[in-house]
Backbone as JSON Lines, residues from 0, in Angstrom:
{"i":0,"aa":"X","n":[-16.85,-94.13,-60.66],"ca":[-18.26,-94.42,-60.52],"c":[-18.97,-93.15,-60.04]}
{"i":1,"aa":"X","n":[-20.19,-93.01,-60.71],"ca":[-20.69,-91.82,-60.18],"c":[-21.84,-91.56,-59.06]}
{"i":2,"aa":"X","n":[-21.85,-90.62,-58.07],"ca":[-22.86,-90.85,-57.32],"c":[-23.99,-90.71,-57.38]}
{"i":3,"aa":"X","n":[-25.28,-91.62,-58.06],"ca":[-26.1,-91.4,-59.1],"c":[-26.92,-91.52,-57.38]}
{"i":4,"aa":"X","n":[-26.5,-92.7,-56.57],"ca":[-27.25,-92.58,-55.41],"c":[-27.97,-91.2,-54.41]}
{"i":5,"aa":"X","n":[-26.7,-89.84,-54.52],"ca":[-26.88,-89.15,-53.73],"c":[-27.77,-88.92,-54.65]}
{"i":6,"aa":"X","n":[-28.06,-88.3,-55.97],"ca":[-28.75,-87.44,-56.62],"c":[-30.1,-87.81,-56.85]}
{"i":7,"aa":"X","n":[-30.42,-89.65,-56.37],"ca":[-31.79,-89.89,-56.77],"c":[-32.63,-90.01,-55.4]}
{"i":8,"aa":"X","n":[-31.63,-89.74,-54.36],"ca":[-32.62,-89.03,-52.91],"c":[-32.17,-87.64,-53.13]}
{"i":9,"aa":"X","n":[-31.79,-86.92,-53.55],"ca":[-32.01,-85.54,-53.94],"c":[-33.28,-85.26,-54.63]}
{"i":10,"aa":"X","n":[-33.37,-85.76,-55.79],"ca":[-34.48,-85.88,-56.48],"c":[-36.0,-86.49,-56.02]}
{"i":11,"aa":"X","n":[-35.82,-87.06,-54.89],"ca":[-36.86,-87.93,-54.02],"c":[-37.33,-86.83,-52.98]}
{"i":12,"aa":"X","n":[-36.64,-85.89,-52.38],"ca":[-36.24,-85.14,-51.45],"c":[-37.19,-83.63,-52.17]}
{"i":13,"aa":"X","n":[-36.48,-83.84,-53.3],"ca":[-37.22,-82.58,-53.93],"c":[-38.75,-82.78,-54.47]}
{"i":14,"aa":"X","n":[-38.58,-83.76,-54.59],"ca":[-40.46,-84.64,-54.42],"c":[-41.28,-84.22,-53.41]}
{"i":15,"aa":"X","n":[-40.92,-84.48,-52.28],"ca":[-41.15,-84.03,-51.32],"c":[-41.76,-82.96,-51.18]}
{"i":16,"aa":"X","n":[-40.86,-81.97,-51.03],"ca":[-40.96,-80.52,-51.43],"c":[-41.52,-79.91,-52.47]}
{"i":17,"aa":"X","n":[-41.77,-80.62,-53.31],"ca":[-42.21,-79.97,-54.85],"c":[-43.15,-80.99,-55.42]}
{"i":18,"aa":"X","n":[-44.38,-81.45,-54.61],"ca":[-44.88,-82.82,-55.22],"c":[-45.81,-82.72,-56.7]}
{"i":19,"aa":"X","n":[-45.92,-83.61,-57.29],"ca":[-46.1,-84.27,-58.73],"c":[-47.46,-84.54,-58.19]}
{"i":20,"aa":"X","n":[-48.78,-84.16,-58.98],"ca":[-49.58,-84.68,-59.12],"c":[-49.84,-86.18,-60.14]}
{"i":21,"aa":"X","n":[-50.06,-87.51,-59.24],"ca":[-50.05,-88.86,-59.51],"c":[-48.83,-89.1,-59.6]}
{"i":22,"aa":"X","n":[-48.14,-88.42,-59.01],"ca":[-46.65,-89.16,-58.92],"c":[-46.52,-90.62,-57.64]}
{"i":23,"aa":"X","n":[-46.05,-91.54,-58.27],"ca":[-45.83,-92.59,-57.61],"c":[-44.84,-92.03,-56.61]}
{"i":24,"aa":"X","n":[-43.5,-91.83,-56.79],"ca":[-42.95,-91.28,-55.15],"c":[-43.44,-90.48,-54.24]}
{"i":25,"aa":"X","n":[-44.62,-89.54,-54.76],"ca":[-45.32,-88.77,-53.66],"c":[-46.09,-89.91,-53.19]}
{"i":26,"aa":"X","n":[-47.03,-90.62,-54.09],"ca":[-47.63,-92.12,-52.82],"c":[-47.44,-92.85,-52.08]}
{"i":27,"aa":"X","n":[-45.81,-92.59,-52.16],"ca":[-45.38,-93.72,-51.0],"c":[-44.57,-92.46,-50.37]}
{"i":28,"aa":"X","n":[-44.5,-91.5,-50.53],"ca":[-44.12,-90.28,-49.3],"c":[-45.24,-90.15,-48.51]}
{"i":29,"aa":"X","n":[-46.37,-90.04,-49.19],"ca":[-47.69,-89.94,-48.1],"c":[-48.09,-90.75,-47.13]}
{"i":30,"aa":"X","n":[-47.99,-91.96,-47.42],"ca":[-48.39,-92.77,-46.85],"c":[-46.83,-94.1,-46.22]}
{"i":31,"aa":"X","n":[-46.07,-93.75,-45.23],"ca":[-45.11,-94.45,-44.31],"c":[-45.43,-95.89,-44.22]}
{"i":32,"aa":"X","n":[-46.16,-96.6,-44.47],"ca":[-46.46,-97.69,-43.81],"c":[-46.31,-98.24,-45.09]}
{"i":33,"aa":"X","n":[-47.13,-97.9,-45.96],"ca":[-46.76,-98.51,-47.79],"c":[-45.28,-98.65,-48.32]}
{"i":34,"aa":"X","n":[-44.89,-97.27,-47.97],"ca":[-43.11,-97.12,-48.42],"c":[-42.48,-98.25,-47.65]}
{"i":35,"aa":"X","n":[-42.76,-98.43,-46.61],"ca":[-41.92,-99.56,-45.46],"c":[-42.28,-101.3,-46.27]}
{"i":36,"aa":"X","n":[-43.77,-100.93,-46.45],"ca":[-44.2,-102.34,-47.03],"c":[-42.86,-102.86,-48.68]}
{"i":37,"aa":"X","n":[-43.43,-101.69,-49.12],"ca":[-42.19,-101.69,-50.37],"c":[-41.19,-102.24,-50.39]}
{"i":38,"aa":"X","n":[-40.35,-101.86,-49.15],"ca":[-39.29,-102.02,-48.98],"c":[-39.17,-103.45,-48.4]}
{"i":39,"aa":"X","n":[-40.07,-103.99,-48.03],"ca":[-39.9,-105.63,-47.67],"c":[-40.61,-105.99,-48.67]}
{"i":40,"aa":"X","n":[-41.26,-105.93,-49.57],"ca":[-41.86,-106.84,-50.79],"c":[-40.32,-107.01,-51.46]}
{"i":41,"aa":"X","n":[-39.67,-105.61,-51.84],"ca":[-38.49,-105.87,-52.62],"c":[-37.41,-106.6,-52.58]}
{"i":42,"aa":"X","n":[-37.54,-106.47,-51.3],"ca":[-36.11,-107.13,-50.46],"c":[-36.33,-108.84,-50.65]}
{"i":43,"aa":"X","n":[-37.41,-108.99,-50.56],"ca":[-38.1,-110.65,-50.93],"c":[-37.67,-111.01,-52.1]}
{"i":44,"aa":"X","n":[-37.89,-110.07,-53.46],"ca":[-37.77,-110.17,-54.63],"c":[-36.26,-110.09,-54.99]}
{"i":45,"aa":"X","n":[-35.63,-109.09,-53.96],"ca":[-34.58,-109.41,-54.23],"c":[-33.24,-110.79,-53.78]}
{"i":46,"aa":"X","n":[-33.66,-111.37,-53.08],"ca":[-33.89,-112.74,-52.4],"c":[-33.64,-113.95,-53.34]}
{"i":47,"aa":"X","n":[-35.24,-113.69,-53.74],"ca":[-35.55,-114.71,-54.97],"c":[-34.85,-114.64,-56.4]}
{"i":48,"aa":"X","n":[-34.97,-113.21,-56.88],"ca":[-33.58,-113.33,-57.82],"c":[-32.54,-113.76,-57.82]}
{"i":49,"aa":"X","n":[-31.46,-113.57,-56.54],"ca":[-30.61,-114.02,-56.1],"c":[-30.29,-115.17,-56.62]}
{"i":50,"aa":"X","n":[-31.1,-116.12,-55.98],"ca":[-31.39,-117.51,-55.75],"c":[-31.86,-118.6,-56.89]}
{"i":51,"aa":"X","n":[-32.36,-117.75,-57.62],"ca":[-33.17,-118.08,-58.62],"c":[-33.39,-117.67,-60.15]}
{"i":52,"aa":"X","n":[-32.84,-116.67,-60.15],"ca":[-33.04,-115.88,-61.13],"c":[-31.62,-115.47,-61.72]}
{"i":53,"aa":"X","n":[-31.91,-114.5,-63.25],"ca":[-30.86,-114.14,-63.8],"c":[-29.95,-112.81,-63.46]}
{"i":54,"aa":"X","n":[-28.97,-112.65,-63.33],"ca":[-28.55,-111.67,-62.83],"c":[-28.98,-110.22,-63.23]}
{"i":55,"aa":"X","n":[-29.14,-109.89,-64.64],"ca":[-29.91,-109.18,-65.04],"c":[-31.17,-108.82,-64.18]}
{"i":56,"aa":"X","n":[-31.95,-109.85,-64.05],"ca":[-32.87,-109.63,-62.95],"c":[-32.38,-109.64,-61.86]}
{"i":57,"aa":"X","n":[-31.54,-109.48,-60.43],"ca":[-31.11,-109.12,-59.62],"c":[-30.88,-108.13,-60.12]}
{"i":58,"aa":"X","n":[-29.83,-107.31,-61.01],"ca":[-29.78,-105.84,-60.76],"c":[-31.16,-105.05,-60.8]}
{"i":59,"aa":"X","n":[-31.81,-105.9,-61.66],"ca":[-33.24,-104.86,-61.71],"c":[-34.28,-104.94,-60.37]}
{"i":60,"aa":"X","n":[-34.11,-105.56,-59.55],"ca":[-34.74,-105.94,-58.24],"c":[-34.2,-105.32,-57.35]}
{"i":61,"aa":"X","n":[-32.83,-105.12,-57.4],"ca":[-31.94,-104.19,-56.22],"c":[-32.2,-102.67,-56.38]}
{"i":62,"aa":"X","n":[-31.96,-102.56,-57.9],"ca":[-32.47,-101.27,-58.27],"c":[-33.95,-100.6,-57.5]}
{"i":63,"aa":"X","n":[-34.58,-101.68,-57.88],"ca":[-35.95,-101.26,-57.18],"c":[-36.3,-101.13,-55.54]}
{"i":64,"aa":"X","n":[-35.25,-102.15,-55.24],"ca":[-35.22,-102.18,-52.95],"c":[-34.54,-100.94,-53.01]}
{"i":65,"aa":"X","n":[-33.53,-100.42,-53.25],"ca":[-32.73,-99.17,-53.5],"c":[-33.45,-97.74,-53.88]}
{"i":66,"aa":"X","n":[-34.37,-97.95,-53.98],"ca":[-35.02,-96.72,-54.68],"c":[-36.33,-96.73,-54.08]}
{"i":67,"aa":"X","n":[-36.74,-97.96,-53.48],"ca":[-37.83,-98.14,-52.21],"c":[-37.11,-97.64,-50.91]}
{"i":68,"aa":"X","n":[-36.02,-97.98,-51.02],"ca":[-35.52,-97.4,-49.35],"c":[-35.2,-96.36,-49.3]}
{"i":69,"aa":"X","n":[-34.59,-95.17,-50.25],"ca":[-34.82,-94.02,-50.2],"c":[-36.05,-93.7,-50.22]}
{"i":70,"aa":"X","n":[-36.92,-93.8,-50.95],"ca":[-37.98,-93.28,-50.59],"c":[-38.12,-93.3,-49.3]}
{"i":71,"aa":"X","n":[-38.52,-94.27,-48.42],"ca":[-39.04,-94.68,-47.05],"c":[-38.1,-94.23,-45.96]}
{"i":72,"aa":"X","n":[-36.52,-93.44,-46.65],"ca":[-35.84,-92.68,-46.02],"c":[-36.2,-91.57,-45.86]}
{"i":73,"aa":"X","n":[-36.77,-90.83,-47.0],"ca":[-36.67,-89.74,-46.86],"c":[-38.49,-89.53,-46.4]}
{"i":74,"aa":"X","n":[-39.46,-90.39,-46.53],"ca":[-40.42,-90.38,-45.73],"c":[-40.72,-89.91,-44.25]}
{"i":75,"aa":"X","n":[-39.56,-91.04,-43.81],"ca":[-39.24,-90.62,-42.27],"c":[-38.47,-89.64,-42.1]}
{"i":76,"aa":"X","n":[-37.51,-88.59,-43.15],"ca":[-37.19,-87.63,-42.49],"c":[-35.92,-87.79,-42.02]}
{"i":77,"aa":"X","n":[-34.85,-89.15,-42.75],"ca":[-33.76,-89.46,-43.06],"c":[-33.0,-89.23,-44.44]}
{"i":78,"aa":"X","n":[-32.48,-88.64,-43.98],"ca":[-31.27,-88.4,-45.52],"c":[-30.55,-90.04,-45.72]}
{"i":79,"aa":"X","n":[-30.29,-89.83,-46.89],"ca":[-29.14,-90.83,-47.46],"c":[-27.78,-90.48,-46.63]}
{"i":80,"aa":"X","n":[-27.69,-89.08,-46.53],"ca":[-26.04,-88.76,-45.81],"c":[-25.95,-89.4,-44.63]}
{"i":81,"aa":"X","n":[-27.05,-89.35,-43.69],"ca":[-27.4,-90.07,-42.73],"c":[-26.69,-90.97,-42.4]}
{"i":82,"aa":"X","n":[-27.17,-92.01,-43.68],"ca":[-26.43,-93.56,-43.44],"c":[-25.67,-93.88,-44.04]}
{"i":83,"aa":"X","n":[-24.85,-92.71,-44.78],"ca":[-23.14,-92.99,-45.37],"c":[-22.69,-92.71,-44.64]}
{"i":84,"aa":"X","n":[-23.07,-91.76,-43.29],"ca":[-22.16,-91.23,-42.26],"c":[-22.21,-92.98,-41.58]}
{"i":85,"aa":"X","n":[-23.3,-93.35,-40.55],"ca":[-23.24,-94.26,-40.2],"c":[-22.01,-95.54,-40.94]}
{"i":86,"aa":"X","n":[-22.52,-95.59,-42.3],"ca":[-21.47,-97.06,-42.68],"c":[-19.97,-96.2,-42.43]}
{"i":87,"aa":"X","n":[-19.67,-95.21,-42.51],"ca":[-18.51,-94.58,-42.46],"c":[-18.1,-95.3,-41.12]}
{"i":88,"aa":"X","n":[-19.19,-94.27,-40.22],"ca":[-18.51,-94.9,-38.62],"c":[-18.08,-95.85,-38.28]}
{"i":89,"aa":"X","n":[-18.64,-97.11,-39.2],"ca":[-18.93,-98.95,-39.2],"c":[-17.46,-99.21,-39.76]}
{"i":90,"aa":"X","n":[-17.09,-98.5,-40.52],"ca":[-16.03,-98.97,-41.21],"c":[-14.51,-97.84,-40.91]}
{"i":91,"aa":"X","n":[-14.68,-97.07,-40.07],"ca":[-13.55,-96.26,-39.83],"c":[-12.28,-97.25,-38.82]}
{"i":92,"aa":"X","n":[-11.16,-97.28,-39.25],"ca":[-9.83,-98.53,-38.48],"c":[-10.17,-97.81,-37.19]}
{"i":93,"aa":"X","n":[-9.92,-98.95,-36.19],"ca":[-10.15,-98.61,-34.75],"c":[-8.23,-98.45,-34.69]}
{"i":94,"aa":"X","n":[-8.42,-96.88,-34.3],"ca":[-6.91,-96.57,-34.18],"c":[-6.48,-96.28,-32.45]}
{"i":95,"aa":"X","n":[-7.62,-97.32,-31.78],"ca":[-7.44,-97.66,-30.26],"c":[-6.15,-98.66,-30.59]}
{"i":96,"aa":"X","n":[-6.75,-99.61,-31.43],"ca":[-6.4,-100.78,-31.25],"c":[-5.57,-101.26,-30.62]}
């Protein structure tokens, strides 16, 4: 599987840095409170697909919370590595035990 994840907050990242006039990811880089909103409209939608909907539509809804939360990551000035380190930590064997 490939890590299409790191490369599309790379590409979000370089948005950032290199912004697109009328680019939709620079609008929700500008503005923190929208990107955050995003990210709970999607998460709803992705909910309701779940629940309701065809799976086809769940991947296309996750796709979209996924690509809202990088954004609103890298808004605030969080990397993606960030929180692979974190799930790492979450999931490393406790070799106390």
């Amino acid at each position: 599987m490939s890590d299409f994840l790191t490369t599309l907050a790379e590409i979000i990242a370089d948005r950032k840095t290199n912004p697109k006039t009328g680019s939709y990811t620079n609008q929700l880089l500008a503005d923190k409170a929208k990107a955050a909103q995003k990210v709970g409209e999607e998460a709803t939608e992705v909910v309701v697909a779940a629940l309701a909907q065809s799976p086809e539509r769940l991947v296309e809804e996750m796709a979209d919370l996924i690509y809202h939360s990088l954004v609103l990551l890298e808004s605030r000035d969080v990397s993606w590595e960030d929180v692979l380190v974190e799930l790492e930590k979450r999931h490393k064997p406790d070799v106390a035990g």
